[in-house]
N, C-alpha and C positions, 0 to 999 in steps of 0.2 A: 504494500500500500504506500508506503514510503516515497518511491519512483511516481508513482502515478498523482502524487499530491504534492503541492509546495509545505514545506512546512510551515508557514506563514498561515496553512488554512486549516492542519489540523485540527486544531481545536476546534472551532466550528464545524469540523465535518464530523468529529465526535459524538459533538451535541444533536448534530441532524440525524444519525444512523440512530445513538438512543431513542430518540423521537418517533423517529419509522417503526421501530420495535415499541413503541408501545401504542402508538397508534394503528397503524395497518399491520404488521406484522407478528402477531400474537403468538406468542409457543403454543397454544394449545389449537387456535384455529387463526392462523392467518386470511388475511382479507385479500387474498391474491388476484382476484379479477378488479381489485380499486388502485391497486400497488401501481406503481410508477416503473417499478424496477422489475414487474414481473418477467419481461423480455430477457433478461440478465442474472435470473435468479434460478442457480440449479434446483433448488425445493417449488417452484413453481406446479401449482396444482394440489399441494396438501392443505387450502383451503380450497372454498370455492371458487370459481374460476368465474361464475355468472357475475358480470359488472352489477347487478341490481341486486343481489344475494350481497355479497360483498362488502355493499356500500352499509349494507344494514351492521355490519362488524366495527365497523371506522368510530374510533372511540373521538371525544374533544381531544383540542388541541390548537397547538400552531400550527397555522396551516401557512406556506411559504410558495 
């Protein structure tokens, strides 16, 4: 991850991934058809995948 981020931005890309895990990406049922990243995410499909199922998982938050 190092290579692919300045360090100047880690910290806030920290803050962002914590965020995605607790809003759309849940350990127990992720919200995979709402995810941003599902294209790039090898666990893609161990929530539901229907954008409208999904959307109903998406906890508050900041939204960015």
């Amino acid at each position: 991850m190092g290579s692919l981020f300045e360090p100047k931005d880690w910290t806030m890309l920290s803050h962002r991934v914590i965020w995605h895990g607790r809003r759309v990406c849940h350990a127990r049922k992720p919200a995979c058809g709402a995810c941003g990243l599902a294209r790039m995410c090898p666990s893609f499909g161990e929530g539901p995948t229907d954008p409208d199922a999904a959307r109903s998982l998406l906890r508050d938050g900041p939204r960015a």
